[in-house]
Structure formats: C-alpha cells, structure tokens
C-alpha positions, 0 to 999 in steps of 0.5 A: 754394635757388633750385628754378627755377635747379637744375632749369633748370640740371641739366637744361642739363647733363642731370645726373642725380638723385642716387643711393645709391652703394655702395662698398667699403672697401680699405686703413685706416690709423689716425694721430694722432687719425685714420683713414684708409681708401681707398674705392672705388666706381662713376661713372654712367659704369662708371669707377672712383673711388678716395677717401679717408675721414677718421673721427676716432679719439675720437668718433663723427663728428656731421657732414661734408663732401665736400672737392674737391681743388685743380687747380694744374697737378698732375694727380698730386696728388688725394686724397692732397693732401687727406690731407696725403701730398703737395704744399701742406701747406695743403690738408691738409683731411683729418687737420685736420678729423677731428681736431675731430670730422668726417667727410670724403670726398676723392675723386680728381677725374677725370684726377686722382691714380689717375684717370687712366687707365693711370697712378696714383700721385703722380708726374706723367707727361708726358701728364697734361695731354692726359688731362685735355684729352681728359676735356673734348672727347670728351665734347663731341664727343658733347653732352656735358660734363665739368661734367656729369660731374664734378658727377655723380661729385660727387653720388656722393661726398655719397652715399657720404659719408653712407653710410658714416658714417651720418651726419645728413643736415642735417649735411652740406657739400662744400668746396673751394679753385680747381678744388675751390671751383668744384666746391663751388660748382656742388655746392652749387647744384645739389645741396640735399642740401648743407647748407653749402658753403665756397668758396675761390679760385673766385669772380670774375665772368665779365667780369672773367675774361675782361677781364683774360685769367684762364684758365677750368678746363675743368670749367667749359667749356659752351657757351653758359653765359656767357649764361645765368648769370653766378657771382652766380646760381650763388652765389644759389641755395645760399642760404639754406645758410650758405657761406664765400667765401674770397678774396684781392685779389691772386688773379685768379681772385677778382679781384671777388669783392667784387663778385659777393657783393654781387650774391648774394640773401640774407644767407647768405654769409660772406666771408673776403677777405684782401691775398693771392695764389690759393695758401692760407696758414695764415691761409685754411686754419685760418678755413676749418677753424674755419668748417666745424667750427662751422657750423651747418645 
C-alpha cells in the first residue's frame, strides 16, 4: 500500500484510526450449509448499525470478507439483499460464500434498509431518496463528508468482523459491486487491515464520467477531490493486495476501466471485463465468489 496516499487521504477526510468495536448478536438463523445472525454495534457517531453475519455450518471459517451492498436506487434494500431475502438474486454474496467456507459481514449502509431513521425494513418509502440526500449535505454544511463517514463505519465492520469470528487477520478483505465497489475500493486503499478487496462496477476515471454525464454517488462528493486524485491513484495504493476488478463495456460507470488499470503501479490486479451492462449476471457473480474463495493474501 501506498503509506503516503493513505494518511494523506485520511486525513483529507479527517478519518479517524480504526478501533476495536463491540457488538452485540440478536436473532440467528441457521439455513443450508449457513447461518445467519443479526449483529449490532456502534458508529463513531452514537448511530446504530445493524448487519448481518454469515458462518458456514460444517467448518470453522479460515477467512473473511466485509461485503458492501449495491445502491441501485433501493434504499430499502441493504443487508438483506447480501443474504438473498430481497432484490437481485446476484448479490446474494452472503449464503454463497459461506457455504465454501467463510466469513462474511454485510452491514447496512447508512440511509440504507433499517438505517434510515424512523423507517426500517424492506419496503421503500416516499422520502428515501431525501434521507439519503440529507446523509450528504448536513455533513457538509458542517466540513464534514459522507465519505468520511461511510468509511469510518467501514473500518468498524472489518473490526467486528474479525472479532467475531476470530479470524486470522492476514486473511481478511472487503468487496463490493456499484456503490459496494466504491466503498471497497476507498476501503481498501485507506485501510491496510484489508488484505484483498474485490471491486466490481465502480472503476471509471473521473473525465470519462463527467465527459459522458455518468451521475457520481454521493459517498463519493468531496470537494475538491477531483483535483487531488483521480481513480487510478485510489486503485494504486491497495497494492501490492491482490484485487479483482470486475467491469462491463457496456456499464458507464466502468466505461474505461481498461484504461485506468493500465495506469495502476504494479501488478496486483486482476481484471475480469465482459461485453456486459452495470447489473451482475451469473457469469460476474459466480467468478467474484470463486476469486474471493481462492485468494490468496
């Protein structure tokens, strides 16, 4: 990893170290070849966060991974779409994982699922959108970010990951696809606790983006940054921690991918493209689970 980008960049953002979290665990659920328990714990800012902790049921785990949901407009949709309840049957990282051996953590994004506010649960409600809006311009009206704060509640889950499992800490990585890839891939980068990060639909250079009017999420809104670093930089400093990037031509917000990993420094990158859309199929979802399951730290 690159020492100077991330303490350069933490500090940007005014992230603070990571820190041993406690939680607690609630309901558990034991299905096929998994289980399943609803975790709580603490953000750095008093909030609640609920997610979900995936064991397999024949073997104790060797490694794990932090898996961030997908945005996709479903505000509704967090934790339980990682575990295959709701929405995209191809984001169903959770049970898919742990029934070849690991650990995983999914936890609800902020504005997410049960995250938001005086509404939980998997139906969607008129005001969503606005929660999540507000998620980004309180903070900023007070020099603060959501990226700052959605990394911070990042770090928290690698923590509670690793402590509640036990697990090796050489064997450790976080994942993602779209809104989940780019908190991957800024978690990864800033974060040398993770060990491999796989990132899919969230790797486009930032002219390309802008070029071709592609929307940016609003974790990703800090002033200024566009000037500092460019994605190729971000991509640069998980290394030398192996990383899949997984991209489709057709997908805007992977439009050059095959460009800005070019630029990366090193050779630790992977880079599954296909003739594809930003939405994961069978053939992304299943070489993402075979990638993670055999990685090597």
């Amino acid at each position: 990893m690159t020492t100077d980008f991330a303490s350069t960049f933490r500090a940007r953002l005014g992230l603070a170290e990571p820190v041993r979290v406690e939680f607690r665990r609630t309901d558990c659920v034991d299905a096929d070849g998994y289980r399943r328990e609803r975790i709580e714990y603490l953000g750095h800012d008093g909030d609640h966060i609920p997610a979900f902790l995936f064991t397999p049921t024949d073997r104790a785990p060797q490694s794990g991974v932090v898996v961030f949901h997908q945005h996709n407009g479903e505000f509704h949709f967090g934790k339980s779409e990682v575990a295959g309840l709701v929405g995209d049957r191809y984001q169903a990282f959770g049970p898919a994982l742990a029934r070849r051996g690991l650990a995983v953590l999914a936890p609800d994004a902020l504005t997410f699922e049960d995250r938001r506010g005086p509404v939980q649960g998997t139906e969607p409600e008129h005001f969503d959108w606005l929660r999540h809006y507000n998620a980004m311009a309180y903070r900023m009206l007070q020099g603060d970010t959501l990226m700052r704060k959605a990394l911070d509640d990042a770090q928290r889950a690698l923590s509670v990951l690793m402590d509640a499992v036990a697990l090796d800490p050489n064997r450790v990585g976080v994942a993602g696809h779209s809104l989940g890839g780019y908190t991957a891939l800024y978690h990864a980068a800033l974060d040398p606790r993770c060990q491999f990060a796989c990132i899919s639909g969230a790797v486009c250079s930032v002219a390309t983006r802008m070029r071709e009017g592609t929307g940016f999420t609003l974790f990703e809104t800090v002033p200024g940054l566009a000037r500092e670093y460019d994605t190729h930089d971000v991509l640069s400093a998980i290394g030398p921690r192996p990383t899949l990037v997984v991209s489709g031509s057709g997908d805007k917000y992977s439009r050059d991918a095959n460009q800005v990993v070019a630029r990366v420094r090193g050779d630790f990158v992977t880079h599954l493209r296909r003739d594809c859309g930003h939405a994961l199929d069978a053939e992304r979802f299943e070489a993402m689970v075979e990638w993670i399951v055999g990685v090597k730290p």
